[in-house]
N, C-alpha and C positions, 0 to 999 in steps of 0.2 A: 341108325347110329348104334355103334356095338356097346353094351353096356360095361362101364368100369369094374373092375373085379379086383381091389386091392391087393391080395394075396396074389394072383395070377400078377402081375404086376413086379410083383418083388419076386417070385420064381425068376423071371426075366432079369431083372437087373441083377442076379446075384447068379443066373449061367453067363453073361457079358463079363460080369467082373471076373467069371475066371479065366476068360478067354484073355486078362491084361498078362502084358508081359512088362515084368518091369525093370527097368536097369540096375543092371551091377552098383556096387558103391562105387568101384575103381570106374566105370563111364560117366558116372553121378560128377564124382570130383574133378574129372579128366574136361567134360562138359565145363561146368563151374570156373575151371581155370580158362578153358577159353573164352568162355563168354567174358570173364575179365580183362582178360589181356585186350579185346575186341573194344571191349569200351573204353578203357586206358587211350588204346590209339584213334578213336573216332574222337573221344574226348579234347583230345592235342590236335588231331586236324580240322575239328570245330573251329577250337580257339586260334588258330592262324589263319583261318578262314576268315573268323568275326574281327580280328585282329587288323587283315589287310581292308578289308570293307569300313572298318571304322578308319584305317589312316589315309583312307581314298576319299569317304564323305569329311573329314577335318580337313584336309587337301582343297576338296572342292568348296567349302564352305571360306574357306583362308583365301578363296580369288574373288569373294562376293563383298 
């Protein structure tokens, strides 16, 4: 088993971190608005989802 070498260690995670590439503000924000609008519309098609499913179980509960 190869012996832990803290310093050799942190050489390593700080040549990786420079290999990040990281995004623009203008992709950051442009992201961000999607991901909201995404959830907006999953949000609404949940709720008429759970909407129909609950007036189908009241439905079927109203014949019992």
């Amino acid at each position: 088993m190869a012996k832990f070498n803290p310093g050799e260690f942190m050489r390593q995670v700080q040549a990786e971190a420079r290999k990040v590439v990281w995004p623009t503000r203008q992709e950051t924000v442009t992201t961000a608005i999607f991901v909201g609008i995404l959830m907006v519309i999953l949000a609404v098609f949940f709720l008429g989802v759970d909407s129909l499913f609950g007036a189908i179980v009241r439905w079927l509960l109203s014949l019992a």
